[in-house]
BAMARSE-829014 format. One record per residue (C-alpha): x, y, z; residue in one letter. Coordinates in nm, 4 decimals, padded with zeros to 6 digits. Layout:
BEGIN
> X;Y;Z;resn
> X;Y;Z;A
...
This chain:
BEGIN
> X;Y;Z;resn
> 03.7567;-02.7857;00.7042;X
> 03.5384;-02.5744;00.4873;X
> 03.2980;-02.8547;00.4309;X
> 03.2608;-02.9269;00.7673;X
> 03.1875;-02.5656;00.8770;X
> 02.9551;-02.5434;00.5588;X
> 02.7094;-02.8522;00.7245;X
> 02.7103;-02.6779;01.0655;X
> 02.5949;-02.3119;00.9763;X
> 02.2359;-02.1749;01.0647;X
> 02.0656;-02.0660;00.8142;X
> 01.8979;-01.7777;00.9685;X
> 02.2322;-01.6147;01.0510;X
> 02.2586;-01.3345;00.7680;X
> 02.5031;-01.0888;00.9014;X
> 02.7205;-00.9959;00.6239;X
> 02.9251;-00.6859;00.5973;X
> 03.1742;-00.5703;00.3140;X
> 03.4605;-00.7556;00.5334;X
> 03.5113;-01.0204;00.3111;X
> 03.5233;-00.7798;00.0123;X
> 03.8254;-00.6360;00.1805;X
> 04.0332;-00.9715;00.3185;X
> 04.2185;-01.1433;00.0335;X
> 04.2037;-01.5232;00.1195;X
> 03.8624;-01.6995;00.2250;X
> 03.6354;-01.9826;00.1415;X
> 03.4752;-02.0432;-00.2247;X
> 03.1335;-01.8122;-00.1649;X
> 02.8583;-01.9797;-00.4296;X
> 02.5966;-01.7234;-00.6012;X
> 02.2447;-01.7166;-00.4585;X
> 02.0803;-02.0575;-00.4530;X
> 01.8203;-02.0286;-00.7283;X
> 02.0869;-01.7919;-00.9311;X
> 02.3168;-01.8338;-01.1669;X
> 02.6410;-01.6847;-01.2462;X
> 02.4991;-01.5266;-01.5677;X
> 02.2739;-01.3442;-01.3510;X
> 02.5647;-01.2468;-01.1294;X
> 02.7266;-01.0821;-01.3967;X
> 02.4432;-00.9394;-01.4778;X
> 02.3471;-00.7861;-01.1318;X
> 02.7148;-00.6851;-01.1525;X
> 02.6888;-00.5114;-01.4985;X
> 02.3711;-00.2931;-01.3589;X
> 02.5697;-00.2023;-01.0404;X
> 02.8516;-00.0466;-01.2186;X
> 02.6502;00.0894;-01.4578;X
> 02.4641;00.3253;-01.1318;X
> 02.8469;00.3830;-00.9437;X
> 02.8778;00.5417;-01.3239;X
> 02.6032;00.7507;-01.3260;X
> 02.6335;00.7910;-00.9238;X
> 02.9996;00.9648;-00.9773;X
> 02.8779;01.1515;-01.2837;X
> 02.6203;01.3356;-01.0744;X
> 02.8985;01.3785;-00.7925;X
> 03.0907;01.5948;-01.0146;X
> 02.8096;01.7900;-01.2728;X
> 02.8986;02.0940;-00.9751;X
> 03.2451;02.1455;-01.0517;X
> 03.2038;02.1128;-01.4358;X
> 02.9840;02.4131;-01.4617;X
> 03.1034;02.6194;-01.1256;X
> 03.1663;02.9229;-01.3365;X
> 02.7521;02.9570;-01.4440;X
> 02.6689;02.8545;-01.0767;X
> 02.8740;03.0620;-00.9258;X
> 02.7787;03.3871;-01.1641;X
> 02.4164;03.2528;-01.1304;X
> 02.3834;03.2726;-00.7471;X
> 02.6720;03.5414;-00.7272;X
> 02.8895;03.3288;-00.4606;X
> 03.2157;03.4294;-00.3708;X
> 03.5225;03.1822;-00.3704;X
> 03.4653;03.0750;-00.0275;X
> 03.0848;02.9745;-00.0822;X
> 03.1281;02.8257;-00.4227;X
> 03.3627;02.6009;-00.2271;X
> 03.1449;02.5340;00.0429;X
> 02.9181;02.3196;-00.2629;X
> 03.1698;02.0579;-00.2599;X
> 03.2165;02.0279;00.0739;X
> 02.8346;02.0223;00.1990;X
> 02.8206;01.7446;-00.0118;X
> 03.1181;01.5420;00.1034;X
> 03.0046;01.6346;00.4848;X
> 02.6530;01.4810;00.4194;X
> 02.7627;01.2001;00.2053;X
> 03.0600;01.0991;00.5322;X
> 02.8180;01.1031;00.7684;X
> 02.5217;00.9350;00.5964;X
> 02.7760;00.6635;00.4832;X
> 02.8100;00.4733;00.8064;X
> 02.4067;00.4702;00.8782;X
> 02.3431;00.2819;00.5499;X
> 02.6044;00.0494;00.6132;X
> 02.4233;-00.0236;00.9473;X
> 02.1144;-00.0530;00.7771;X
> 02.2412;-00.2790;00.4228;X
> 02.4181;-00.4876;00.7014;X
> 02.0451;-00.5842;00.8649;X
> 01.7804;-00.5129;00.5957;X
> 01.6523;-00.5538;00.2228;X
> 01.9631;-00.4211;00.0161;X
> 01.7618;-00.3809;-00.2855;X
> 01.5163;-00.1598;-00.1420;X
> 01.7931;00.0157;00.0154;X
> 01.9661;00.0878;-00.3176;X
> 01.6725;00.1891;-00.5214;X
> 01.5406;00.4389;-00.2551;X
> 01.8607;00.5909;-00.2846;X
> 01.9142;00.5905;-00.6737;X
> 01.5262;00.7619;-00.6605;X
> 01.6077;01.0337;-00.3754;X
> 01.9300;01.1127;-00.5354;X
> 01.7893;01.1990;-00.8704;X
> 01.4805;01.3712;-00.7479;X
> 01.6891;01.5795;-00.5662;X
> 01.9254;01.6873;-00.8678;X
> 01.6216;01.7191;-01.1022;X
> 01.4645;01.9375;-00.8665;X
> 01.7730;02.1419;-00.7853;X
> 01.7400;02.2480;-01.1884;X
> 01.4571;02.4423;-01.1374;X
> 01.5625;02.6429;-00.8006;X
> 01.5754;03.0133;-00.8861;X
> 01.8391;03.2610;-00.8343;X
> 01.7538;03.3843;-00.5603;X
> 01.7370;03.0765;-00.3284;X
> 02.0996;02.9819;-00.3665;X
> 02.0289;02.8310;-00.0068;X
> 01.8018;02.5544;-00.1212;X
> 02.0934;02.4719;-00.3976;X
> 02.3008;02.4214;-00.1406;X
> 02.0545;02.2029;00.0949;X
> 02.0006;02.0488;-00.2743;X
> 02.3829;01.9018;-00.2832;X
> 02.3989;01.7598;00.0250;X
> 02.0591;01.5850;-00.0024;X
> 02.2181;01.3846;-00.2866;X
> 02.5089;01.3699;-00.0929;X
> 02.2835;01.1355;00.1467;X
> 02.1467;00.9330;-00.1467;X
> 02.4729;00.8636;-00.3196;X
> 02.5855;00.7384;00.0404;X
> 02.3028;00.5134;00.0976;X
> 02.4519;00.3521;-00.3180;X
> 02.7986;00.3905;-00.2108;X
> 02.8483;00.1561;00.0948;X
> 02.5713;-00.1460;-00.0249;X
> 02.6455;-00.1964;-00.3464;X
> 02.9604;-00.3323;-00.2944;X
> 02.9064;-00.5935;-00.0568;X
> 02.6733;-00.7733;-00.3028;X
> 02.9110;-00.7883;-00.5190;X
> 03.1328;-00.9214;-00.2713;X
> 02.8417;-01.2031;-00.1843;X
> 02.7812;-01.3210;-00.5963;X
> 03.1357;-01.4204;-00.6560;X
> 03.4102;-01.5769;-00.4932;X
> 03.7604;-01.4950;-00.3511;X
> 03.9325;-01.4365;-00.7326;X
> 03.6430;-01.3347;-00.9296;X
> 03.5508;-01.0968;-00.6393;X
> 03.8858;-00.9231;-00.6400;X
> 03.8473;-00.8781;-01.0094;X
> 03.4491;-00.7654;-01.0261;X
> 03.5606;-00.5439;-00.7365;X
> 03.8345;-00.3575;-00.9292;X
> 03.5833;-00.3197;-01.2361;X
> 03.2941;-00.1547;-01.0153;X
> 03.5881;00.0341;-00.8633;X
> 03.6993;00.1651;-01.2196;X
> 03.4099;00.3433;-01.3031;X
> 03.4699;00.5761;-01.0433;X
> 03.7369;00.7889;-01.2690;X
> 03.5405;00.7145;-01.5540;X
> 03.2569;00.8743;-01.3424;X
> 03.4001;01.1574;-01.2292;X
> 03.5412;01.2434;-01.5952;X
> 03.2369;01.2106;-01.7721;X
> 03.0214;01.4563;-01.4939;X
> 03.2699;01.7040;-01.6347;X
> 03.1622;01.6287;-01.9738;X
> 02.8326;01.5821;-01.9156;X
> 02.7750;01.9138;-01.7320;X
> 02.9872;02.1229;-01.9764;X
> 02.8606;01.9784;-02.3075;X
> 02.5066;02.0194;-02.1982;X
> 02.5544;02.3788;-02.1295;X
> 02.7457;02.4490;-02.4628;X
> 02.4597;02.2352;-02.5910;X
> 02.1849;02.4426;-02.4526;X
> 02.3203;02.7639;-02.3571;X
> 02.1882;02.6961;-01.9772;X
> 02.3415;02.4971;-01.7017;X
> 02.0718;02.3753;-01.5501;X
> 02.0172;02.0793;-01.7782;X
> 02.3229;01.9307;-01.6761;X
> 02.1424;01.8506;-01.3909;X
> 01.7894;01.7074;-01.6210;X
> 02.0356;01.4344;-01.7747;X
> 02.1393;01.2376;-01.5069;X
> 01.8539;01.1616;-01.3137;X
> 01.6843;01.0536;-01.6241;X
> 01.9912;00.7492;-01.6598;X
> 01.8651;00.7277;-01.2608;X
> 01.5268;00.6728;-01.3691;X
> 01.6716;00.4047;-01.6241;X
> 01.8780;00.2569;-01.3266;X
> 01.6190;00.2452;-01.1033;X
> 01.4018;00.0240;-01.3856;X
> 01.7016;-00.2001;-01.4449;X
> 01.7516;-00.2327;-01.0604;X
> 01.3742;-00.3658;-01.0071;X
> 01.3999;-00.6105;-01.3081;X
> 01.7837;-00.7656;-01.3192;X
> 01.8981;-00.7054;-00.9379;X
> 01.7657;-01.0252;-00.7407;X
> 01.5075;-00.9306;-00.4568;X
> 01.7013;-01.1055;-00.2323;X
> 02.0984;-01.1878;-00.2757;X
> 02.2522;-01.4535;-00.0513;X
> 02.4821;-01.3092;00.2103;X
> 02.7551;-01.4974;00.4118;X
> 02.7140;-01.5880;00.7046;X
> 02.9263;-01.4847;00.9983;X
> 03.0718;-01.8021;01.0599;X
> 03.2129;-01.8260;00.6907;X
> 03.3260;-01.4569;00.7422;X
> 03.4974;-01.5820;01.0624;X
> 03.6452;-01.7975;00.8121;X
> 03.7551;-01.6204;00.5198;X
> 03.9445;-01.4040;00.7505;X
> 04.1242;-01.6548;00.9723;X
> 04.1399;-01.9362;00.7095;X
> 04.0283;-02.1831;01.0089;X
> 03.7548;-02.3435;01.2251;X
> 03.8098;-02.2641;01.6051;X
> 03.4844;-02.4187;01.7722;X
> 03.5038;-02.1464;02.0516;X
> 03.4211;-01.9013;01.7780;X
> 03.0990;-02.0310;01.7940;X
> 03.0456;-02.0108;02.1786;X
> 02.7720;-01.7873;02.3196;X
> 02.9793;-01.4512;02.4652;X
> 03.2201;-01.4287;02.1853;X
> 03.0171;-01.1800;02.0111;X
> 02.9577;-00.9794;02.3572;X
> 03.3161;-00.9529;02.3552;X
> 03.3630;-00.8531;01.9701;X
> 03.1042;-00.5569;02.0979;X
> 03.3010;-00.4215;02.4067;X
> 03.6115;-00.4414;02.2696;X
> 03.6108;-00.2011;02.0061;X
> 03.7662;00.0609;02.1806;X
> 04.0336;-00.1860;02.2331;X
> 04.0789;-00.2466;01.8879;X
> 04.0767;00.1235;01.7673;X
> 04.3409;00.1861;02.0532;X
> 04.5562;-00.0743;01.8921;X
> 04.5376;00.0666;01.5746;X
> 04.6700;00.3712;01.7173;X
> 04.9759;00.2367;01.8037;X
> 05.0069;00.0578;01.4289;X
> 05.2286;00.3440;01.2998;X
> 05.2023;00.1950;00.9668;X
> 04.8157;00.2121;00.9885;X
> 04.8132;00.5616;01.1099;X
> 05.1141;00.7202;00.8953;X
> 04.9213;00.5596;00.5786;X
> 04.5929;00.6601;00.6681;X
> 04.7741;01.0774;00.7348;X
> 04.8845;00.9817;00.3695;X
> 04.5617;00.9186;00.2465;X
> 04.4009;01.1767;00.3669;X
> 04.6664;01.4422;00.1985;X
> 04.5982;01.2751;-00.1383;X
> 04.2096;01.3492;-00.0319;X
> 04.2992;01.7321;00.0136;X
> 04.4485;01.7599;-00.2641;X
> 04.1945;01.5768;-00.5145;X
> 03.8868;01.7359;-00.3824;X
> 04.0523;02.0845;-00.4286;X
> 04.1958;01.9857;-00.7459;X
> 03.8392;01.8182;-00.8677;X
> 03.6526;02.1355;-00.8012;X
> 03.8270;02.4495;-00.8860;X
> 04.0639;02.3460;-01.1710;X
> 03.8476;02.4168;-01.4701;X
> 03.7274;02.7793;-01.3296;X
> 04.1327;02.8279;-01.2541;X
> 04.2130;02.7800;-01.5833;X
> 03.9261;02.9972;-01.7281;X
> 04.0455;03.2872;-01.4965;X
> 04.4154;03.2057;-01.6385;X
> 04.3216;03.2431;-01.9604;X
> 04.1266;03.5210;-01.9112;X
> 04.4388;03.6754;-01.7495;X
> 04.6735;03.6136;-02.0550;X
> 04.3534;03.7569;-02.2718;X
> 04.2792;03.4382;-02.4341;X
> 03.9448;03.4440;-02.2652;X
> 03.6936;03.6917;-02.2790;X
> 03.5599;03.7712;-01.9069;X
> 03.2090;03.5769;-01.9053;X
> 02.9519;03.8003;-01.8580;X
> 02.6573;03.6027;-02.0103;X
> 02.4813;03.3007;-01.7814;X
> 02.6300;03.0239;-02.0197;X
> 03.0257;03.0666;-01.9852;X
> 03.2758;02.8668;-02.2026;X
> 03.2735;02.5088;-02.0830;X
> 03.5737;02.3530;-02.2683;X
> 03.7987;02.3604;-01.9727;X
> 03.5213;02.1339;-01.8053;X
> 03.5343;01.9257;-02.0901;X
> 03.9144;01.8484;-02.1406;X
> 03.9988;01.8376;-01.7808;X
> 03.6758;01.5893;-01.7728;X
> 03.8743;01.3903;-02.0006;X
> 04.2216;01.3913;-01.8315;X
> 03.9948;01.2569;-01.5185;X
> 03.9063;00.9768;-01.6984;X
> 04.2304;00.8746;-01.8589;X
> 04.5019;00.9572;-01.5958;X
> 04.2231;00.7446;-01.3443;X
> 04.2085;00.4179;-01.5335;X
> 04.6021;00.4862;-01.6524;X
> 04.6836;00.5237;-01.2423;X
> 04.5082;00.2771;-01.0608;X
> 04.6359;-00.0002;-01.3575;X
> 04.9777;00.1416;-01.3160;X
> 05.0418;00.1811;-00.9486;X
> 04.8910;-00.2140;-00.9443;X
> 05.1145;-00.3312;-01.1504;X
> 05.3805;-00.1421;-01.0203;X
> 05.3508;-00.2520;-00.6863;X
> 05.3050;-00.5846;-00.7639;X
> 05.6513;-00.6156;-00.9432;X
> 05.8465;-00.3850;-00.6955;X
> 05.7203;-00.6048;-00.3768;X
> 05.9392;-00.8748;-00.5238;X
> 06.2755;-00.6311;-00.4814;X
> 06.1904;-00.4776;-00.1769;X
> 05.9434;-00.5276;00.1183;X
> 05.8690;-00.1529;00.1518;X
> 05.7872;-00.0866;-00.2340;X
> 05.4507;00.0024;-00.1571;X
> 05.4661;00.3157;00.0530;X
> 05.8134;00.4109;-00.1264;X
> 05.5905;00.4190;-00.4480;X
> 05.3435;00.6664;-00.2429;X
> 05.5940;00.8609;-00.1508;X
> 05.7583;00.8761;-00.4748;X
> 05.4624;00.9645;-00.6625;X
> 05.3251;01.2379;-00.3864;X
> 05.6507;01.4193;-00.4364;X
> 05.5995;01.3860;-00.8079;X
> 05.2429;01.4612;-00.8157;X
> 05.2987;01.7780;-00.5874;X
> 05.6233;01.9055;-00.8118;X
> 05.4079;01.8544;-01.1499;X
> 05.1023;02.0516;-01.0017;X
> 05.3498;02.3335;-00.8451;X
> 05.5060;02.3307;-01.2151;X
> 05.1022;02.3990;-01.3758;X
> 05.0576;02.6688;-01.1197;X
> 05.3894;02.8552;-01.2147;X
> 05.3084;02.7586;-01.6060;X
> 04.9495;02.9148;-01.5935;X
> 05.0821;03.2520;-01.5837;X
> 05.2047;03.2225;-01.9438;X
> 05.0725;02.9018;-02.1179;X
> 04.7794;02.7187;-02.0642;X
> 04.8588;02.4225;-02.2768;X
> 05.1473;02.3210;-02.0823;X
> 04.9463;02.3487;-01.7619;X
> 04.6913;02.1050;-01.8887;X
> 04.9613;01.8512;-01.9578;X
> 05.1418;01.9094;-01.6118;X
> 04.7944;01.8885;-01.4153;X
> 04.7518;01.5455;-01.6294;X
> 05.0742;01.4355;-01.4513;X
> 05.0104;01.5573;-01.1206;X
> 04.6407;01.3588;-01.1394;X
> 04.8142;01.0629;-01.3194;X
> 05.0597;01.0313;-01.0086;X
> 04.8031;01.0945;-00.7273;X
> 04.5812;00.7950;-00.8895;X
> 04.8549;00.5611;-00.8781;X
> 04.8248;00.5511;-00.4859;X
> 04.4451;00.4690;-00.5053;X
> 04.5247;00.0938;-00.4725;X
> 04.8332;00.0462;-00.2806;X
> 04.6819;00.2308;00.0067;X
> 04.4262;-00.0316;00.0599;X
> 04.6672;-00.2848;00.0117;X
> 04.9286;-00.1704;00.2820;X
> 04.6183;-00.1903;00.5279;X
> 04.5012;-00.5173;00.4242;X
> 04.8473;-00.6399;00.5156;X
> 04.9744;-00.4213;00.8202;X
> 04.6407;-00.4488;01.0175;X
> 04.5232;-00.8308;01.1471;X
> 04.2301;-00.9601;00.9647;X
> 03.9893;-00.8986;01.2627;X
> 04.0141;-00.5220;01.2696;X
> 04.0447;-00.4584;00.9028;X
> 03.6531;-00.3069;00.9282;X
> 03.7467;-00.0784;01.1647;X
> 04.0656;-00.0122;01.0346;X
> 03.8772;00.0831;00.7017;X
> 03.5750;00.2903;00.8602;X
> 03.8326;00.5261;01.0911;X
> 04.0292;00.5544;00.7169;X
> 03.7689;00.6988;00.5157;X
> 03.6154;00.8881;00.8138;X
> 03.9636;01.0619;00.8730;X
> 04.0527;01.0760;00.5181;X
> 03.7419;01.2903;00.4377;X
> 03.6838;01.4885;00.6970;X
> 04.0495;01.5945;00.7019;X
> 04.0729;01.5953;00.3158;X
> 03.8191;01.6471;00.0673;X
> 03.5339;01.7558;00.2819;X
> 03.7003;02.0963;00.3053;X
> 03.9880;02.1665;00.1140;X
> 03.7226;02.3022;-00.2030;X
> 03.5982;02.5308;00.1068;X
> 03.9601;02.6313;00.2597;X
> 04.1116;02.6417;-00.1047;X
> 03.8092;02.9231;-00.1769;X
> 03.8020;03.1060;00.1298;X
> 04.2050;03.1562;00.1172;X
> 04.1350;03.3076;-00.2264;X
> 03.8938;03.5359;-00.1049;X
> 04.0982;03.6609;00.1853;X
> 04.3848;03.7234;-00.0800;X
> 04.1395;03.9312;-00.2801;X
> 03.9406;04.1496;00.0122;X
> 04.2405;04.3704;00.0447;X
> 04.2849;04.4384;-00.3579;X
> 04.1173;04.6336;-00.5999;X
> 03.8667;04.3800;-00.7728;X
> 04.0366;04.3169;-01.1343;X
> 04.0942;04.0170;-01.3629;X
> 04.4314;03.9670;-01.2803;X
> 04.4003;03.9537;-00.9047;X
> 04.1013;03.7045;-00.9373;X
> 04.3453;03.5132;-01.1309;X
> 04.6402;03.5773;-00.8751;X
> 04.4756;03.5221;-00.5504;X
> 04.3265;03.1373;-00.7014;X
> 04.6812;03.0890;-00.7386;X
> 04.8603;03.1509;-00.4092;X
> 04.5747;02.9832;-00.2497;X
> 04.6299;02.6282;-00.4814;X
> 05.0130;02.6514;-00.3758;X
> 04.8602;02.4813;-00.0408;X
> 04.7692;02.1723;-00.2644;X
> 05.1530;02.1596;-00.3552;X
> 05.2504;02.1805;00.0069;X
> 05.0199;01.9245;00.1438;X
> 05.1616;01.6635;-00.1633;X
> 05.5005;01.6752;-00.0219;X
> 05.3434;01.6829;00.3406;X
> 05.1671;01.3500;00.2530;X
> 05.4762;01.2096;00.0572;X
> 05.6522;01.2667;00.4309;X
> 05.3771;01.0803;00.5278;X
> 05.4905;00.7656;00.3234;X
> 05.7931;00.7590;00.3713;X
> 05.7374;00.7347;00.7935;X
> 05.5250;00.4429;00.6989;X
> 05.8143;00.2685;00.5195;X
> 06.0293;00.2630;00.8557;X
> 05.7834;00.0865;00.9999;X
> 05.5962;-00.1649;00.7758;X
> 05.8397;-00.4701;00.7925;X
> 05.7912;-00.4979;01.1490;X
> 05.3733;-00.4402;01.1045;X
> 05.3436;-00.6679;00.8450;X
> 05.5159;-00.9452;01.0938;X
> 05.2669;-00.8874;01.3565;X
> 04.9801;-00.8482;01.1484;X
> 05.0707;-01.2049;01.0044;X
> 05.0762;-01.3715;01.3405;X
């Protein structure tokens, strides 16, 4: 059947989204025609290499907050507001360059966006003091470029290799989002112990842009070959229906996609899933932005710490919690895999029981670091490594239960209302809620050490409460996933 589909389709027809990257069964996709698989690899190898460098610049903010935020003199609630003008800018940007790296030149696409990006954070070294507004315009500038890297690169990668090697390449460009994340914490901090000045934190990284960008124009092929939409008709549905091809199918695919969102309203599964998604969202984007400066104020609290009072503030909170990022990340997403993998074999609902499970963990282990900060900060570094270790192992298994519980046809959508919901809800403004709570806990006080301490506290507690909330979330979507599953399969 595949080789009789394969002599009918036009070759003009170059409609390719990141669908296929998402459906697990589909037809053998071959590399570009005048390519190779060595240069596949190799095209593959330079992508990761800029999601590296793209989630090291994502998080060079929250490794040095405490110079930033003694630099421009922001309060709780605006340093907060960095994160989340960022997150804003990269959500909505997101969906117009998939529009656009679904119809034009990906390559072009890409490098424009590796170049704005790191103009944008070199420039954003040099702002002074005093225009703490253009620093934040600044953030979510290269919150547009990252977005424009973000939602393209992948679906080359899903075009150069087929169904099993593209699962696999996937999960490695996937991987180096942790990694990412952990070494922007590392990056930003050592730099400024380095230096004595924050700023170059922000000099480093578009200089590996400027390296990407090279490595993009030489290695990436102008051109990659996409699928067409006939085999992605096929790698969904596994078969050739010759009415598929029919003039007026695709004006139906158009008007019914209010249809197909409606549907997925009623998939409780889908939408209990999704409410547990976004949780884990909240709680990472708080957690990813205000946990080093939390544990400086803690240990300034206990007297550990001397108050910082200079422009380059002790960065080694930065640094180690960079480097729990990293590990618990890789550690997680391995673990919840293979986890869920064994467990489906027992039990039909192992996936969201293991959410569940390991929201309820993740939220009593951060709860535990909150309570322990008071007295030891040691203990509280090894009780947020849990509470990040647990929260990563759902990064997977998500995406699997909608892969499974949502037919094959609205797995796009299905995906797109996910990530819209899940940051908007979640990360986009828990840093800003997370801050502004902590400055409404300190506006009736006497300004002091310990209250600046105390007041970060009670306002993380909400990270502990929205865990279990999403845990909750889970375990609805247990009750229902058996009989989703079913009518996703037929």
């Amino acid at each position: 059947e595949n080789t009789g589909l394969q002599s009918q389709l036009p070759l003009e027809e170059r409609n390719y989204g990141a669908t296929a990257a998402q459906v697990r069964q589909g037809p053998l996709v071959s590399v570009s025609r005048n390519g190779s698989m060595k240069r596949a690899y190799v095209t593959a190898a330079v992508l990761c290499y800029v999601n590296l460098i793209n989630f090291m610049d994502w998080f060079i903010v929250p490794g040095v907050l405490l110079d930033i935020q003694g630099y421009f003199k922001l309060s709780d609630g605006d340093t907060g507001l960095l994160q989340t003008v960022f997150i804003l800018c990269y959500m909505l940007a997101a969906p117009i360059f998939g529009y656009l790296g679904d119809r034009y030149n990906r390559k072009i696409i890409l490098g424009a966006g590796v170049f704005f990006w790191s103009a944008v954070t070199l420039g954003s070294s040099f702002i002074s003091e005093w225009y703490y507004w253009i620093f934040f315009l600044s953030r979510g500038l290269v919150g547009i470029g990252t977005a424009s890297y973000s939602t393209v690169a992948p679906t080359i990668i899903a075009d150069l290799f087929e169904e099993g090697k593209r699962t696999t390449m996937l999960s490695i460009f996937y991987i180096f989002i942790p990694v990412g994340s952990g070494l922007g914490y590392v990056l930003a901090a050592g730099m400024a112990d380095v230096t004595d000045d924050w700023h170059w934190a922000f000099r480093i990284t578009p200089c590996m842009g400027g390296l990407a960008l090279v490595l993009l124009i030489l290695l990436v092929p102008h051109r990659t070959q996409r699928r067409t939409a006939a085999h992605r008709a096929l790698s969904i549905s596994g078969t050739i229906r010759v009415k598929a091809e029919k003039p007026g199918v695709q004006r139906t695919a158009k008007t019914t996609w209010c249809q197909d969102v409606a549907s997925l309203a009623k998939n409780w599964s889908f939408v209990w899933s999704s409410l547990g998604l976004t949780a884990m969202a909240f709680v990472t984007g708080a957690l990813g932005t205000w946990v080093p400066l939390f544990l400086y104020r803690a240990e300034v609290a206990q007297g550990t710490e001397p108050p910082c009072l200079q422009e380059s503030c002790n960065s080694s909170n930065s640094l180690i919690f960079g480097g729990i990022t990293i590990g618990t990340g890789i550690l997680g997403v391995t673990a919840g895999a293979e986890a869920a993998r064994r467990l489906r074999k027992i039990n039909s609902k192992a996936d969201p029981l293991i959410c569940a499970t390991s929201m309820f963990i993740s939220a009593l282990c951060l709860y535990v670091a909150l309570v322990m900060a008071q007295t030891n900060i040691i203990s509280t570094f090894i009780f947020v490594a849990f509470g990040e270790l647990f929260l990563s192992v759902n990064w997977a298994v998500v995406t699997d239960i909608l892969l499974y519980v949502v037919t094959p046809r609205r797995q796009s959508t299905a995906l797109a209302l996910q990530i819209l919901v899940s940051h908007l809800l979640g990360d986009a403004g828990s840093p800003y809620l997370i801050g502004t709570i902590s400055n409404a806990i300190q506006a009736n006080k006497v300004p002091s050490v310990q209250w600046s301490f105390w007041s970060m506290q009670y306002s993380f507690i909400l990270c502990a409460f929205v865990g279990v909330l999403g845990g909750g979330f889970f375990l609805l979507t247990s009750f229902y996933i058996e009989e989703d599953r079913k009518e996703a399969e037929q």
